[in-house]
C-alpha positions as CSV (number, residue, x, y, z in Angstrom):
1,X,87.3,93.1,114.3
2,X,83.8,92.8,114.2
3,X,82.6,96.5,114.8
4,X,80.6,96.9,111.6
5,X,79.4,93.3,111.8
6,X,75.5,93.5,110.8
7,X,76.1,96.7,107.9
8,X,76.0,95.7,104.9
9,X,77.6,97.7,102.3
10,X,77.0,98.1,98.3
11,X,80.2,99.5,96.7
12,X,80.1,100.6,93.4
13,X,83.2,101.9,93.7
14,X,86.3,102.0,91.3
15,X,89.6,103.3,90.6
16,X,91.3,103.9,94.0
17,X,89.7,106.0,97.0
18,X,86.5,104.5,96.8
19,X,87.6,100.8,97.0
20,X,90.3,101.7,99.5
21,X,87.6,103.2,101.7
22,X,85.3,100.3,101.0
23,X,88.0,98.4,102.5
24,X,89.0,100.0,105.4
25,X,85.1,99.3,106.1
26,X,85.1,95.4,105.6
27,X,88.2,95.3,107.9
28,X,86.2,96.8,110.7
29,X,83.8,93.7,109.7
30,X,80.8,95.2,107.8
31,X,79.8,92.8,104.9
32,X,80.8,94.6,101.9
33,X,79.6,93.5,98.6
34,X,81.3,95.1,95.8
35,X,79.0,95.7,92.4
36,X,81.3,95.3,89.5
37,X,80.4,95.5,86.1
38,X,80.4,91.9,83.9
39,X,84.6,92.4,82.8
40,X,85.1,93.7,86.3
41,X,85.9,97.4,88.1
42,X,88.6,99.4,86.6
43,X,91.2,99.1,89.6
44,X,90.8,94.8,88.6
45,X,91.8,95.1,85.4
46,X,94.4,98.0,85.5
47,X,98.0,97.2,87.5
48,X,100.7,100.0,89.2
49,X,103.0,99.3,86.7
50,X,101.6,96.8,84.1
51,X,102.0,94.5,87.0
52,X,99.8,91.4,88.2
53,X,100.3,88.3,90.4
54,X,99.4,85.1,89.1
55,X,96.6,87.3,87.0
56,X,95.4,89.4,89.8
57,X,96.3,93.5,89.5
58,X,98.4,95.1,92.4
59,X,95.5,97.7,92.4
60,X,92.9,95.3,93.0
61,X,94.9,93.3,96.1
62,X,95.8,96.8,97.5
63,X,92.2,97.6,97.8
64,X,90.1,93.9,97.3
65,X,90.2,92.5,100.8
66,X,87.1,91.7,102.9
67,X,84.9,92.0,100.0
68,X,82.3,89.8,98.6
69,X,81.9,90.4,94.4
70,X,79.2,90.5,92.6
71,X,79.5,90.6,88.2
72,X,76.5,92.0,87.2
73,X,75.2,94.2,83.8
74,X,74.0,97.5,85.3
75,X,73.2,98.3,81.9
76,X,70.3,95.9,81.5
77,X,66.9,96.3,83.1
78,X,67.0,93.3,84.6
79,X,70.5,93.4,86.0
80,X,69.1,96.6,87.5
81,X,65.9,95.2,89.0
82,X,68.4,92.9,90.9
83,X,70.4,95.6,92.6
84,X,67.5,97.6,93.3
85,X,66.3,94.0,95.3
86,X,69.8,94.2,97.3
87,X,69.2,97.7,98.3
88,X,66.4,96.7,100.2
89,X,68.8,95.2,102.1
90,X,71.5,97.3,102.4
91,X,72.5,99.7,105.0
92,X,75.0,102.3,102.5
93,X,75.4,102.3,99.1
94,X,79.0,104.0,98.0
95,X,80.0,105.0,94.3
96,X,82.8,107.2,93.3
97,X,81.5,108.0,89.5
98,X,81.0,111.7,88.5
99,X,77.8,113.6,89.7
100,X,74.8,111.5,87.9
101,X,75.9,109.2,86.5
102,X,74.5,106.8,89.3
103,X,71.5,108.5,88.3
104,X,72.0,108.1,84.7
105,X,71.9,104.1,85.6
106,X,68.4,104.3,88.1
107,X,70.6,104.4,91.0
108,X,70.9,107.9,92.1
109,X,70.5,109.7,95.4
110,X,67.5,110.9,95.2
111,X,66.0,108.2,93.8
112,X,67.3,105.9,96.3
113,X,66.9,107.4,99.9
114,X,63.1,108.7,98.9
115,X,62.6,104.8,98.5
116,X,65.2,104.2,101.2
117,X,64.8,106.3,104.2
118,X,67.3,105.1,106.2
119,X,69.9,104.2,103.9
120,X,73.2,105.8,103.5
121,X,74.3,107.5,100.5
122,X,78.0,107.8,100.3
123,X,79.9,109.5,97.3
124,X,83.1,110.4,96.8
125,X,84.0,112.9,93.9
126,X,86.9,114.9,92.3
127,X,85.3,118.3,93.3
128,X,81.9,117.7,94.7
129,X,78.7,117.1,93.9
130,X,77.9,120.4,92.2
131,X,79.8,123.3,91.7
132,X,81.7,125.0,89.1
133,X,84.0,122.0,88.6
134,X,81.8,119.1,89.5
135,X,82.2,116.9,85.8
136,X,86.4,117.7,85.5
137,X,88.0,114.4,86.4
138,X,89.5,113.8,89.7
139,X,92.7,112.1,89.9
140,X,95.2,112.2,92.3
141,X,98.0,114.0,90.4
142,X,95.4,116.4,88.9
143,X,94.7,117.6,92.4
144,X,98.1,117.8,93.9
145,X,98.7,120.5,90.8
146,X,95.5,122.2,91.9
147,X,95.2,122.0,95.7
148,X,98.6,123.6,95.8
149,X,100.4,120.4,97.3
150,X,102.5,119.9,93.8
151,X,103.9,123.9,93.8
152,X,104.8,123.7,97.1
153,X,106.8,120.2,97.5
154,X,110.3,120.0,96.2
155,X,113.2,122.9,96.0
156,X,113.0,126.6,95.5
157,X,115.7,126.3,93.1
158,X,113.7,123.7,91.1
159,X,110.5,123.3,89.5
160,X,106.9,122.1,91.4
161,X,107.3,118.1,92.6
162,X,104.4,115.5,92.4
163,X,104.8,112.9,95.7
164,X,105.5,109.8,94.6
165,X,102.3,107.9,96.0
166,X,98.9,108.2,95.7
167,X,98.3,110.4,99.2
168,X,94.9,112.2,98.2
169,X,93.4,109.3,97.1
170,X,94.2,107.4,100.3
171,X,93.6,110.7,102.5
172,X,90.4,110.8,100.9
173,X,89.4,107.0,101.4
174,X,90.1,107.6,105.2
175,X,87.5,111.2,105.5
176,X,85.1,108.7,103.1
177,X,85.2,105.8,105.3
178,X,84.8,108.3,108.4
179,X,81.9,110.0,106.9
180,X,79.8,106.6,106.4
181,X,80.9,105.7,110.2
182,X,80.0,109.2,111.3
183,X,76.4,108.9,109.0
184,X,75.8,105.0,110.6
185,X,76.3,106.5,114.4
186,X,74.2,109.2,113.6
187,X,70.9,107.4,112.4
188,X,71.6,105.0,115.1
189,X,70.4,108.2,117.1
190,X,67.7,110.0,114.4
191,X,66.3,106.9,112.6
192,X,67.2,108.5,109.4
193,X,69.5,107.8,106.6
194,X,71.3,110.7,104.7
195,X,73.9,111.5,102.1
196,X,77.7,111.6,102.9
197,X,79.9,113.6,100.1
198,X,83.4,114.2,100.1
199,X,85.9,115.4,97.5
200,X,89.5,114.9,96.4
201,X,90.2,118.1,95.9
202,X,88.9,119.3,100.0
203,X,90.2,116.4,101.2
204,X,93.8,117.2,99.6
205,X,93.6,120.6,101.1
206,X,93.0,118.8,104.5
207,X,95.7,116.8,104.3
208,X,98.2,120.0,103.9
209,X,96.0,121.4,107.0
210,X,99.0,123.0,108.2
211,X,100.9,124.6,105.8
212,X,97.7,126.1,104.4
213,X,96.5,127.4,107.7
214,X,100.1,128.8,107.9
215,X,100.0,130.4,104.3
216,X,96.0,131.5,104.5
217,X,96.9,133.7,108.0
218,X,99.8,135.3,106.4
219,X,103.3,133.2,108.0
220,X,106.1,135.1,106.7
221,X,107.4,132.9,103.2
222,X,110.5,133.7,100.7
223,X,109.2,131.3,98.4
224,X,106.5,128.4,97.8
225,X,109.0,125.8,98.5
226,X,111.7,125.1,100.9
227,X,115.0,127.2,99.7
228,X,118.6,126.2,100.3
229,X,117.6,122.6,101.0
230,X,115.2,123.1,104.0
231,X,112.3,120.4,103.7
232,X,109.2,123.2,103.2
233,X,108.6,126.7,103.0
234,X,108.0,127.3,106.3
235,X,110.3,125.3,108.2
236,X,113.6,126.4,110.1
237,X,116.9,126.1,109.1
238,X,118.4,122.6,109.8
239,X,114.8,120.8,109.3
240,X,115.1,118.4,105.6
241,X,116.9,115.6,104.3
242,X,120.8,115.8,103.9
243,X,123.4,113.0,102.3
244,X,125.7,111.5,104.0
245,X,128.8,109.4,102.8
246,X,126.9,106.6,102.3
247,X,123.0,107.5,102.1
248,X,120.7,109.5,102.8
249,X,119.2,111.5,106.6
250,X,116.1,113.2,107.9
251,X,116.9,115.9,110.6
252,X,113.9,117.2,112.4
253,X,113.1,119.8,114.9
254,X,116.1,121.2,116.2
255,X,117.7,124.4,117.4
256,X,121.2,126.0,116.0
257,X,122.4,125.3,119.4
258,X,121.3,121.6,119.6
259,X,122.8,120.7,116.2
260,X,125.9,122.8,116.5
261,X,126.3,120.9,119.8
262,X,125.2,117.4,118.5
263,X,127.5,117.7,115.3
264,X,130.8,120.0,116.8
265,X,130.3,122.8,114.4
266,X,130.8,126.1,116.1
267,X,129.3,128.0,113.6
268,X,126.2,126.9,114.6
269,X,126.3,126.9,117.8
270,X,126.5,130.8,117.8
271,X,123.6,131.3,115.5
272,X,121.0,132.9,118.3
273,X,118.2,130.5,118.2
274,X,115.2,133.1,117.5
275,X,117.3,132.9,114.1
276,X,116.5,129.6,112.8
277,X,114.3,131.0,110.2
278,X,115.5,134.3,109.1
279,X,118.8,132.1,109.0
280,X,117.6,128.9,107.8
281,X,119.4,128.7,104.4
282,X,122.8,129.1,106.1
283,X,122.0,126.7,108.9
284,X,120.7,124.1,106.2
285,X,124.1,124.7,104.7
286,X,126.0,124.1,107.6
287,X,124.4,120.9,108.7
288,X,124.7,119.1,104.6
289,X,128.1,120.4,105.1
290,X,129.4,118.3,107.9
291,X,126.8,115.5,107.7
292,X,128.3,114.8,104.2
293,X,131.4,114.0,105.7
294,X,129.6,111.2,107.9
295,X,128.2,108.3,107.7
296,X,124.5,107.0,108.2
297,X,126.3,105.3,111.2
298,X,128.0,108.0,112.4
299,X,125.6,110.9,111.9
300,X,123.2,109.0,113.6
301,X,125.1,108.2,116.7
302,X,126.1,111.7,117.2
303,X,123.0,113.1,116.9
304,X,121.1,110.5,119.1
305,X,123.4,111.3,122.2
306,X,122.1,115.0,122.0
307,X,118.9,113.8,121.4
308,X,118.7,115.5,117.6
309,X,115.3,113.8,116.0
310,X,116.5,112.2,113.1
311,X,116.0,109.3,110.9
312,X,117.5,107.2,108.0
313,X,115.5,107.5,104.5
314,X,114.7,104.2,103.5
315,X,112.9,103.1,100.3
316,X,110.3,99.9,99.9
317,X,112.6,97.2,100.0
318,X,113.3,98.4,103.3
319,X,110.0,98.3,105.2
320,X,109.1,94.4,105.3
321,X,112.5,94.4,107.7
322,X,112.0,97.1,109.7
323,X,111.7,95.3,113.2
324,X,108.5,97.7,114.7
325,X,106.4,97.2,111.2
326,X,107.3,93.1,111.7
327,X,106.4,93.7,115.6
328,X,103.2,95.8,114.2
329,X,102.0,93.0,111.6
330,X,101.5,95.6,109.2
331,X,102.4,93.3,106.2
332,X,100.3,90.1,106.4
333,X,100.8,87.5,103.8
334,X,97.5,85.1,103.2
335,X,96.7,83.0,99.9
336,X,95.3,84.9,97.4
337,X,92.1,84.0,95.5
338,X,94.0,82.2,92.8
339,X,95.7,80.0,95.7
340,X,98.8,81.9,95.1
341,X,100.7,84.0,98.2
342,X,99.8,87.9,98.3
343,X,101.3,90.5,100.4
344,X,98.9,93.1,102.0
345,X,99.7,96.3,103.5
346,X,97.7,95.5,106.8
347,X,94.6,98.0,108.1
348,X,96.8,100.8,110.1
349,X,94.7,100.2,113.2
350,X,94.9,98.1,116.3
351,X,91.5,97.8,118.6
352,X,92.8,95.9,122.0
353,X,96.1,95.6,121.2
354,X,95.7,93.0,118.1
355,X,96.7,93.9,114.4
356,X,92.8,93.5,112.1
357,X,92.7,90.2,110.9
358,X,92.3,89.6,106.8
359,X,88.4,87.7,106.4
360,X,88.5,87.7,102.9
361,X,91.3,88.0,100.5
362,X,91.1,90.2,97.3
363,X,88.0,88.0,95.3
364,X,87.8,86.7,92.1
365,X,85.3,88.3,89.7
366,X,82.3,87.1,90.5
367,X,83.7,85.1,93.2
368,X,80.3,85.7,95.5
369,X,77.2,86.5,92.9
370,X,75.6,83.3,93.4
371,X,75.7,83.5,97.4
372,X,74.6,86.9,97.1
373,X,71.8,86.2,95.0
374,X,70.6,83.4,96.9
375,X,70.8,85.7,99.4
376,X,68.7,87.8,98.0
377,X,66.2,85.0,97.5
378,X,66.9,84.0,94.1
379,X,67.0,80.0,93.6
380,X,69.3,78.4,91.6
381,X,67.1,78.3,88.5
382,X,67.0,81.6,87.9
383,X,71.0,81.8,89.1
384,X,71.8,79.6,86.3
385,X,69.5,81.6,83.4
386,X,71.0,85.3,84.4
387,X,74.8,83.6,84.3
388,X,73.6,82.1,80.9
389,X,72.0,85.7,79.7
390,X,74.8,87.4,80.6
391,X,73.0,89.5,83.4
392,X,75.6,88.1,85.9
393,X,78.8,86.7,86.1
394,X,80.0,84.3,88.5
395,X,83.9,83.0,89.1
396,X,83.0,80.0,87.5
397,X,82.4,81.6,84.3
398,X,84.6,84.3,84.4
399,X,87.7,83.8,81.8
């Protein structure tokens, strides 16, 4: 995928969103260059876990591919000066630090798109650029507490219930990513650069769209969370995740007469179907009830001949053999930078039918500072004295 091919990128991104957006960016073939400082970007040194592979963190191959890296000391005036010569260059410049402290380091907004007309400025925040809460630190469970996504998950019987995976931050990277697209299309039509902001916290209220539109324009709710086992506050009865003998099952959209039909329980079948919310507790009920005496085999085949949307719950170890992922290439392994195998969850996107292809594995630190510099029209003199002054850092001296 080549889309972006001729864009080049500066990501001073770190932590999660921004490299992840950064990413999805060098997939669609721009040539990203990420600015790291000399011991490398937090999300390199810092592992899901505690874990690494063959020295490299998860965090860093979940959002390293189809970079190029760059070590540099962005504390120093003459690591500075350098960057300030790749801007020149570059078509968006990306960060993800609080409101100024790019500015704080000479690299601020307003500072660069004066001298840069039509370059992209792209941030992503906790909260926004300015505002009441502009300096509190964004993280991803932080703002599922506070956009309301944390009270409203889980049981009514039970307390609020963080998701278990990082979903702002990877909602977020996606509206990022789509803003510097959206910001690159439109100076292809004005001539002019601009800034591109977006926030954690609005882009966790976007991904709840729903439910919050519901809740906003006054849909009738008993409680914040789904009661009696339905899956959410606002769903019908029937609609969540029950056990069966042997596991566990998602049932979707149905009416009392469907399931009551699908599963041979009478009960159900004469609950009027303009019921299924003001009845939802007892129609959850009776569904758990008889699906517990099932099987994952045997719920499912009943419910498939009525056409009952449903699905098993599976966890990880389950996804790298489920046949339509395989079919999808969504998991490619490639060798890593360290020569050792990595697995990759693929970029989510097909463009003519073919899964993106991996350029560039997750880099080593410094993997690409003396190609960028020479770049950059620095010869290999003055390559040589930076990596010895500790300006730079290239792979090669990285330990």
């Amino acid at each position: 995928m080549d889309a972006l091919r001729g864009i080049r990128i500066l990501s001073f991104n770190h932590f999660l969103a921004g490299p992840a957006a950064a990413q999805l960016l060098g997939d669609l073939g721009a040539d990203v260059i990420a600015i790291e400082p000399i011991d490398g970007a937090f999300q390199r040194n810092w592992g899901v876990a505690g874990h690494f592979v063959d020295g490299q963190s998860v965090n860093h191959i979940a959002t390293g591919r189809n970079k190029r890296s760059l070590a540099v000391d962005l504390k120093n005036s003459e690591g500075k000066a350098l960057v300030h010569r790749l801007i020149e260059g570059a078509d968006v410049v990306m960060e993800n630090f609080r409101p100024g402290a790019m500015a704080r380091l000479g690299f601020g907004p307003d500072e660069l798109l004066a001298a840069h007309p039509r370059l992209i400025y792209a941030a992503a925040t906790g909260f926004g650029a300015t505002g009441p809460y502009a300096q509190r630190p964004g993280q991803d469970l932080l703002l599922q507490a506070m956009s309301g996504l944390a009270a409203h998950t889980g049981r009514a019987d039970g307390p609020p219930v963080p998701v278990g995976s990082v979903v702002i931050d990877q909602h977020a990277a996606a509206l990022y990513a789509m803003g510097i697209v959206t910001a690159l299309f439109r100076r292809e039509r004005s001539g002019k650069g601009g800034r591109v902001d977006v926030s954690l916290l609005q882009a966790a209220v976007d991904l709840q769209g729903e439910s919050v539109t519901a809740w906003l324009n006054g849909a009738p709710r008993t409680s914040p969370r789904g009661p009696g086992g339905v899956a959410s506050w606002f769903s019908a009865g029937g609609y969540g995740i029950h056990a069966t003998s042997d596991g566990h099952l998602a049932v979707s959209m149905s009416t009392p007469a469907q399931l009551g039909e699908a599963l041979g329980v009478e009960a159900l079948s004469a609950i009027p179907d303009d019921a299924s919310f003001s009845r939802r507790e007892e129609i959850t009920a009776l569904v758990s009830q008889k699906i517990a005496t099932l099987t994952l085999e045997e719920a499912i085949a009943l419910l498939d001949a009525k056409g009952v949307w449903n699905a098993k719950v599976e966890s990880y170890d389950d996804l790298q053999v489920n046949p339509q992922l395989q079919h999808l290439e969504a998991f490619p392994t490639v060798e890593g930078a360290t020569g050792a195998p990595v697995t990759l969850v693929g970029h989510p996107v097909r463009y003519d039918g073919e899964a993106t292809p991996v350029r560039l594995p997750p880099q080593a630190l410094g993997a690409q500072t003396r190609e960028i510099l020479a770049e950059a029209g620095f010869d290999a003199a003055e390559i040589d004295d930076l990596v010895a002054r500790g300006i730079v850092r290239c792979a090669e001296s990285a330990s």
